[in-house]
C-alpha positions in Angstrom: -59.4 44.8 -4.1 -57.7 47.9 -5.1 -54.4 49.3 -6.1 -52.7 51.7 -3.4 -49.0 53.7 -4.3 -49.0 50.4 -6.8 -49.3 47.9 -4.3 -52.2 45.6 -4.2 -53.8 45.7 -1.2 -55.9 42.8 0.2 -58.7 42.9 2.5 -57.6 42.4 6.2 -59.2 38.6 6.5 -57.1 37.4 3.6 -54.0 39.8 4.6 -53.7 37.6 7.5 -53.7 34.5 5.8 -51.6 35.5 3.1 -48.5 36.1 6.6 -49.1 32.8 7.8 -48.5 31.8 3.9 -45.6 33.2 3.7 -44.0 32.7 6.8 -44.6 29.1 6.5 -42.9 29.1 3.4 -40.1 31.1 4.8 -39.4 28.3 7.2 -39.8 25.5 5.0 -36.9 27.5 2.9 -35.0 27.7 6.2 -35.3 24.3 7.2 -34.1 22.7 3.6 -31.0 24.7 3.6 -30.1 23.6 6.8 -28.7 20.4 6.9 -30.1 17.7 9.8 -27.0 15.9 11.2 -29.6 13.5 12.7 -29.9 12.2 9.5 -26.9 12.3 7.7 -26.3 9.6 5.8 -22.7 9.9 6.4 -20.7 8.7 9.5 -19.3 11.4 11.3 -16.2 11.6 13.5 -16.9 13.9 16.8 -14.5 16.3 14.7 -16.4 15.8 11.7 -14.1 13.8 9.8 -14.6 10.9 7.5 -14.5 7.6 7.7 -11.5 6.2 5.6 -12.5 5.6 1.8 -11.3 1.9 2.0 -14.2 1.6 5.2 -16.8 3.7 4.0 -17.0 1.7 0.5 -17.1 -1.8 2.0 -20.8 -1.7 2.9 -21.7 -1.4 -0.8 -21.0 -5.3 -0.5 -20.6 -6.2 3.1 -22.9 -6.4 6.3 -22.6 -4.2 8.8 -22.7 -0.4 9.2 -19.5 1.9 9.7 -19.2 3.8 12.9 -17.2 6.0 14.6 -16.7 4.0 18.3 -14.7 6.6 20.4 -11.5 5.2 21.6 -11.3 2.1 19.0 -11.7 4.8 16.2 -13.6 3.6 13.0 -14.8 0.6 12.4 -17.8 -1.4 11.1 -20.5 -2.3 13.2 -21.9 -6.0 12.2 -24.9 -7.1 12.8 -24.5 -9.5 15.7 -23.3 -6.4 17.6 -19.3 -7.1 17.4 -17.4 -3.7 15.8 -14.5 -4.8 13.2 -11.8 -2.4 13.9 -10.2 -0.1 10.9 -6.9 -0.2 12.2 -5.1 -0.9 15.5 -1.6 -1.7 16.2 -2.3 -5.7 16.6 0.3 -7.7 13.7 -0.5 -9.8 11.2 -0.2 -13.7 12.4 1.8 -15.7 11.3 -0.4 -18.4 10.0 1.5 -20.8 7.3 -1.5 -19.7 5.0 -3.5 -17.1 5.6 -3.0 -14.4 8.0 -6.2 -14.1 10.8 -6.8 -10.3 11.1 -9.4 -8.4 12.9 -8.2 -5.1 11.3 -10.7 -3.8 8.1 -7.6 -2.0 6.8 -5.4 -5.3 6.5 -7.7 -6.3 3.8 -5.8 -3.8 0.9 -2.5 -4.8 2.2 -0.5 -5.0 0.2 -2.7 -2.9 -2.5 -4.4 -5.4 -6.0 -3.0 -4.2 -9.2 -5.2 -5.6 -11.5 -5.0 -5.1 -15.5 -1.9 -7.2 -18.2 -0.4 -10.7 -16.1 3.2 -9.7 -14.3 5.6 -12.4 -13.7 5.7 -12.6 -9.5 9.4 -12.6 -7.8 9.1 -15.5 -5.4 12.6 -15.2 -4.3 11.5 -14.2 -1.1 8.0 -16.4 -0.3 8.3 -17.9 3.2 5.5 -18.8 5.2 4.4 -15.2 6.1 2.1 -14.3 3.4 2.2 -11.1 1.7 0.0 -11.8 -1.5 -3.1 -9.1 -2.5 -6.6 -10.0 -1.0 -4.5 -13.2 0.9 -6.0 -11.4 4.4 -9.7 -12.1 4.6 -11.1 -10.4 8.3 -13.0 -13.9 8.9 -16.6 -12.1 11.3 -17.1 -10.2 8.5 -17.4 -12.8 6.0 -19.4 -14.9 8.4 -21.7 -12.4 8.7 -22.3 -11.6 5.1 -22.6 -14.8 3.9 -23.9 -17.6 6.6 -22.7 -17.7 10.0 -22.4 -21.8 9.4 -22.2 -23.9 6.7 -25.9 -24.3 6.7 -26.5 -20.6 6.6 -24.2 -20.3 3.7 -26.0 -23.2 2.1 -29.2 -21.8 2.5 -28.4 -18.4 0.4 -26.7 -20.4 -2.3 -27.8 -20.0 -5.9 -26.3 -22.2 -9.1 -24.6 -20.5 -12.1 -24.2 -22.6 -15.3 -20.4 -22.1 -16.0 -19.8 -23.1 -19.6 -22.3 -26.1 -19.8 -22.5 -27.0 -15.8 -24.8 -25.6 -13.1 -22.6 -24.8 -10.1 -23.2 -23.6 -6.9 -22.5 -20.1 -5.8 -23.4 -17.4 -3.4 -26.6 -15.2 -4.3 -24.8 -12.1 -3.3 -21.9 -13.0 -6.0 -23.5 -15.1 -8.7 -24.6 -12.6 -11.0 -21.5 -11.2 -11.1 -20.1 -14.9 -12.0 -22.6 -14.5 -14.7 -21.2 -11.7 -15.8 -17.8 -13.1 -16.5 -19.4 -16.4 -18.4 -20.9 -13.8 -20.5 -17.2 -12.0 -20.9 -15.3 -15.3 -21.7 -18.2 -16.5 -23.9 -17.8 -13.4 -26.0 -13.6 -13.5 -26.0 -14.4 -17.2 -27.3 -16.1 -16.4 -30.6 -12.9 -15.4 -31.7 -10.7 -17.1 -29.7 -11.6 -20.8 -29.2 -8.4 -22.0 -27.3 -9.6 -19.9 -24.1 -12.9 -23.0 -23.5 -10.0 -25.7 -22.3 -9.6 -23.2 -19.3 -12.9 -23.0 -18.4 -14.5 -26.7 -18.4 -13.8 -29.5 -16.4 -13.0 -27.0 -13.3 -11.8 -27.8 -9.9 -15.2 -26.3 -8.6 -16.7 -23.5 -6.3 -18.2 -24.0 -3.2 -17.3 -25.9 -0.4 -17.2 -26.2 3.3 -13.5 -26.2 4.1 -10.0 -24.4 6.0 -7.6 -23.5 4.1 -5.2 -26.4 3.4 -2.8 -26.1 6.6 -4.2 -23.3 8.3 -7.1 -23.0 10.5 -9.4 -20.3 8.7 -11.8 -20.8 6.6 -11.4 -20.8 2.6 -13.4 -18.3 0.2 -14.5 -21.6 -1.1 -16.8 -22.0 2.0 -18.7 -19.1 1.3 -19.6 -19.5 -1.8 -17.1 -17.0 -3.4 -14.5 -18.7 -5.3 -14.2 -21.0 -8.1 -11.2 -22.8 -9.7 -11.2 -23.5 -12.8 -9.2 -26.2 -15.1 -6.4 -27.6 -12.5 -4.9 -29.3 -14.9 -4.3 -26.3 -17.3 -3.6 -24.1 -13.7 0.2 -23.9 -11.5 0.2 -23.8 -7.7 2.8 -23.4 -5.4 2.4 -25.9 -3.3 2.8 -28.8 -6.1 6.8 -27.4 -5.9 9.2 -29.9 -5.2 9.9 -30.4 -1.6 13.5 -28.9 -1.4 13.4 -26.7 -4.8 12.8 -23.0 -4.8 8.8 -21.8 -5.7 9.1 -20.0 -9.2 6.3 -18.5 -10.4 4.6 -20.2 -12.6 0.8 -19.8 -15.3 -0.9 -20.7 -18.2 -3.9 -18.5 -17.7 -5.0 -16.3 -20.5 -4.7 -12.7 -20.3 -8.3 -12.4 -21.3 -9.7 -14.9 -18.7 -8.0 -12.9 -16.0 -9.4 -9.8 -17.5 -13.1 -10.5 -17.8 -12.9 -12.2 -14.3 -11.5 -9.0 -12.8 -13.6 -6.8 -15.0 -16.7 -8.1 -12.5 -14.8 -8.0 -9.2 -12.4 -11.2 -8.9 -9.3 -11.4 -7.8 -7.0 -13.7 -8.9 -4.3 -16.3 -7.3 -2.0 -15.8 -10.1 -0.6 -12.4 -8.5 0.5 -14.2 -5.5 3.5 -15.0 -4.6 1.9 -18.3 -3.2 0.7 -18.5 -6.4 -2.8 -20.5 -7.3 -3.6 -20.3 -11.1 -6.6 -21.8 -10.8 -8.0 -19.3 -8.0 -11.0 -16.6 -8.7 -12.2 -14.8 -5.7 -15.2 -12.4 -5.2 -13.6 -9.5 -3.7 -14.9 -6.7 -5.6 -14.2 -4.3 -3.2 -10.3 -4.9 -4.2 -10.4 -3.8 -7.7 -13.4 -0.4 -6.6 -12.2 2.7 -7.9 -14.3 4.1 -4.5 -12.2 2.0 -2.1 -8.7 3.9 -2.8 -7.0 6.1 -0.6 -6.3 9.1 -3.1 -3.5 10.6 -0.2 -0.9 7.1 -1.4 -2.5 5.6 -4.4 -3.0 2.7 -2.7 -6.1 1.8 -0.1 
């Protein structure tokens, strides 16, 4: 092999293979700058838009995968094959308890404010409800966590809650975990929070909603209340008298059970002291519409 004009110059044979080299290379490059909409990870409207934040995020915890579906817009395809709207013009029922909705988007309405415990104005509760994370889309739930109760049973784990094993969903026990570990910590140097945390109402069971014909995050495996006797709830009001707000809850219990993704009945309206509930995609950073500050 010699030098020619300072080029090095290969014998014909290996000249040939050297092309093929190269232009194999060339369209490896081409190909990897290219991106493959056949497998985009993202779900694509036929304009190439989005999906909306508050849909896209929900299969971080939820079954199903989101979709574009033509005339019904976005949505989320479960997997028993029925597509869960985003949004459609249908209202809210008017269920005494809590509002059936088929509609992904109802779920942020009206938007969780988590963070230091607000007195509620419950001048104006009625039977509509209007509380944060109230609306629950009932499919999706089902098919997250057990179509029936013995589908739900059959996925549920136990969590020891300050010195009893309770039962709880696998998908949201170690985040119940979590907050033992929160409260456990607050309580080294603040003893009065235990009270609030032993004894408890309980977690799961198969059950509607008192007065209403859905289903309760209790069946699922989701929600736990703890001390009733140390809790308020607006339903032990007087027949006759106005609901006013009432709650003994700690400011740090309420914290370290939203720090993990609950929500809490205490900023209801229909207010329920007692009330945790795994909804973590309520208190996601990820899940907010950035266009309102809301979702």
């Amino acid at each position: 092999v010699r030098a020619r004009s300072g080029v090095l110059q290969q014998p014909a044979k290996n000249r040939g293979i050297v092309l093929v080299f190269v232009a194999l290379m060339a369209m490896a490059q081409v190909d990897a700058s290219v991106p493959d909409a056949s497998v985009d990870p993202v779900a694509r409207a036929p304009d190439g838009g989005l999906p909306p934040r508050g849909l896209a995020c929900l299969t971080q915890w939820y079954a199903g995968e989101v979709e574009y579906g033509g005339d019904a817009g976005w949505g989320l395809h479960l997997p028993n094959g029925v597509f869960l709207k985003w949004t459609s013009p249908a209202p809210l029922s008017d269920d005494e308890d809590v509002p059936a909705s088929q509609n992904l988007e109802d779920i942020y309405r009206p938007p969780y404010v988590a963070g230091p415990i607000v007195p509620i104005d419950t001048s104006d509760a009625g039977n509509h409800i209007d509380d944060p994370g109230r609306v629950r889309v009932e499919q999706l739930l089902l098919a997250t966590y057990g179509k029936d109760r013995e589908q739900v049973l059959s996925h549920m784990g136990r969590v020891r809650f300050f010195g009893i094993r309770w039962p709880f969903h696998e998908l949201a026990a170690p985040a119940l975990d979590r907050v033992v570990a929160r409260i456990t910590e607050a309580a080294k140097t603040d003893k009065k929070l235990l009270p609030f945390v032993q004894d408890i109402g309980g977690t799961w069971i198969w059950r509607k909603i008192s007065r209403s014909k859905n289903l309760s995050a209790h069946a699922f495996g989701i929600a736990i209340d703890i001390n009733v006797e140390r809790s308020a709830y607006w339903r032990w009001t007087r027949r006759g008298e106005p609901i006013v707000w009432q709650n003994k809850i700690p400011q740090a219990i309420v914290d370290a059970f939203e720090a993990e993704g609950f929500i809490w009945g205490g900023r209801w309206v229909h207010y329920d002291t007692m009330h945790f509930e795994y909804r973590p995609e309520l208190l996601a950073a990820d899940c907010r519409d950035e266009a309102d500050g809301g979702r």
